[in-house]
N, C-alpha and C positions, 0 to 999 in steps of 0.2 A: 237747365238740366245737363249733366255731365252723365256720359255712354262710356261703358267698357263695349268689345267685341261680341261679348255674350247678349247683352241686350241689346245693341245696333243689329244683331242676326235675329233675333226674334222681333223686333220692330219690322224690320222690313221682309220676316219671314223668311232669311237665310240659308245656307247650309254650313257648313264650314269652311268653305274654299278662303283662300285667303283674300285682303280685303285691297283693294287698290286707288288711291283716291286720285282722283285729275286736275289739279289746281288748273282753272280756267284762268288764261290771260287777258290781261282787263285791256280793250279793245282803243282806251283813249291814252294810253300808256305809250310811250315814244318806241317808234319801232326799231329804231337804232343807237338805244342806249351804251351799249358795250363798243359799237363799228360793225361791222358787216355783219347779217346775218349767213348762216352757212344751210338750212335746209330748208328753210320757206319764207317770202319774202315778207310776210307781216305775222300779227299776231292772230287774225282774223283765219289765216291760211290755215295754221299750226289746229288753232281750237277744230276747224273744219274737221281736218282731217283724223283728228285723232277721234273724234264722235262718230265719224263715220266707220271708223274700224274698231271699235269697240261691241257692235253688237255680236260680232263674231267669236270674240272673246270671252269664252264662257268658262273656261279652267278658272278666275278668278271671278269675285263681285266689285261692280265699281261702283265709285261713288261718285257724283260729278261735283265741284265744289266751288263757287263763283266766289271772283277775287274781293278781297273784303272793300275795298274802294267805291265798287258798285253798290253799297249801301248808304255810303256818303254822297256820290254823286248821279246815283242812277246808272238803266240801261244806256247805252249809247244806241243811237237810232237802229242799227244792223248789231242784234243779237243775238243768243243762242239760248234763248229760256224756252220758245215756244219746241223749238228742236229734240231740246233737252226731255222735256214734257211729254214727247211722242215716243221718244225710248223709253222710257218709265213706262209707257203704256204700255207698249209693245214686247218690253226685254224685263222680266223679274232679275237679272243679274246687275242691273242700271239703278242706281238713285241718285234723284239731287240732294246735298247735303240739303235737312229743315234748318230753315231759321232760327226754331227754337230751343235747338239744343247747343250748350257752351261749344265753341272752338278748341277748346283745352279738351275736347275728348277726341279729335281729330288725332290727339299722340298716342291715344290709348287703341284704337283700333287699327290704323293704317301699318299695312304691312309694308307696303310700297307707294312711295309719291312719283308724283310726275309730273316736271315741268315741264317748261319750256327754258325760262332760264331764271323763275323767282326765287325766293329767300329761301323757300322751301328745302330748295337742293342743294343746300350746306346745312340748316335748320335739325332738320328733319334727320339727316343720318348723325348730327350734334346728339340726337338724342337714343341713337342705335337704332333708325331705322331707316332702309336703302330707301336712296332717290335718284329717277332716270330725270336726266335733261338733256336738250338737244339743240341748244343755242347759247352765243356767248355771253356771259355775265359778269356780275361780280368775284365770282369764284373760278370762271372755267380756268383762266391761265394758269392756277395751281396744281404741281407736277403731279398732287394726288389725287387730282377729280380728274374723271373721265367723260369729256360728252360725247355723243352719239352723231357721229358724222357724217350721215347717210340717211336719207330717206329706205331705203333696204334694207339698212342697219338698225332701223328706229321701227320698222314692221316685226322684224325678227326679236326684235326683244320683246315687243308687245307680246308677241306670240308664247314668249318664253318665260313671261314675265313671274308668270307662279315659280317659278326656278330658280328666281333669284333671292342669295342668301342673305342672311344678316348681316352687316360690316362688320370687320375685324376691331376689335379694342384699339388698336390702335390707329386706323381710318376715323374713328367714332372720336379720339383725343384729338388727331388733328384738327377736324370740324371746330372741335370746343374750341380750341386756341384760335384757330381762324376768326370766329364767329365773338368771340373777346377781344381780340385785335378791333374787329371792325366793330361792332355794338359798343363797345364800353373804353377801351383804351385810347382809341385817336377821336375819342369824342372827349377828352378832357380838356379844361380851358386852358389856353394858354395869354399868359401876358401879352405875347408880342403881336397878335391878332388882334383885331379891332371888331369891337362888339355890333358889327353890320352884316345882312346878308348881301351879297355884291351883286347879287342875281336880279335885286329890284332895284326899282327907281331910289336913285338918291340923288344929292349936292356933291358932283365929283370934287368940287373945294373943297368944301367941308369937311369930306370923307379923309381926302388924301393929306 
């Protein structure tokens, strides 16, 4: 099933606030992929805290949306489904994303993403629509992403979140070139590379 915004608002009984999705960070995922984190020290922290301040937040609808890996490998022992379940209950402005409906409508509704530091947050404004993030990634060191440096800093935008605009045409170009650099261009084969991954076991003879 693929959703525009008009029928994701009447599915879960809407209004038309704008729509905000959470990409959950997947909890078996390394905690210090990029080098130091700067506002919480795990992934486990981040997801906490941002569920907990969301009930509050009622200018926008959110959506909570579990990272796609957790359908390949499962919950990890210490999760957030049962959590998640209890705002649902409690907050009509909360949803989990359903399983049954395509990912590819996820572009169609969200007004606003929010990582922490996934693909999303170059992804996502690639396709003209803002994403907060608040840890180091594959994109933060680039002079035109902006993360979120503060714990103070990261309540305040939540707060503000319905206020933030669309990226400019030319924010929304850089993403694409960024995100074509990295997906498509230095993933091309090169001769002088040797058709092994180094990360697993091999015959260092062999190899070398």
């Amino acid at each position: 099933l693929v959703y525009d915004k008009q029928s994701i608002r009447k599915l879960f009984n809407w209004d038309n606030k704008k729509i905000v999705v959470f990409f959950l960070s997947y909890l078996i995922d390394n905690n210090f992929p990029h080098g130091h984190r700067i506002n919480f020290k795990d992934s486990y922290s981040w997801n906490s805290f941002v569920l907990k301040q969301i009930p509050r937040l009622k200018n926008v609808n959110w959506i909570v949306k579990d990272h796609p890996r957790k359908s390949k490998y499962g919950y990890p022992k210490k999760n957030f489904r049962e959590i998640i379940l209890n705002l649902e209950k409690k907050h009509k402005h909360i949803k989990s994303w359903p399983q049954n409906i395509d990912n590819k409508s996820l572009i169609n509704i969200t007004d606003v993403a929010l990582t922490s530091s996934g693909t999303v947050g170059i992804e996502y404004p690639a396709h003209g629509i803002n994403a907060v993030f608040s840890e180091k990634s594959l994109y933060s060191n680039l002079n035109f992403m902006k993360i979120i440096k503060s714990k103070k800093k990261i309540i305040k935008t939540m707060k503000n979140i319905h206020n933030i605009k669309k990226p400019t045409n030319r924010f929304v170009e850089k993403c694409k070139i960024y995100s074509f650099i990295f997906e498509i261009l230095i993933k091309q084969k090169c001769s002088l590379l040797p058709n092994h991954i180094v990360s697993r076991s091999i015959d260092e003879d062999e190899f070398w």
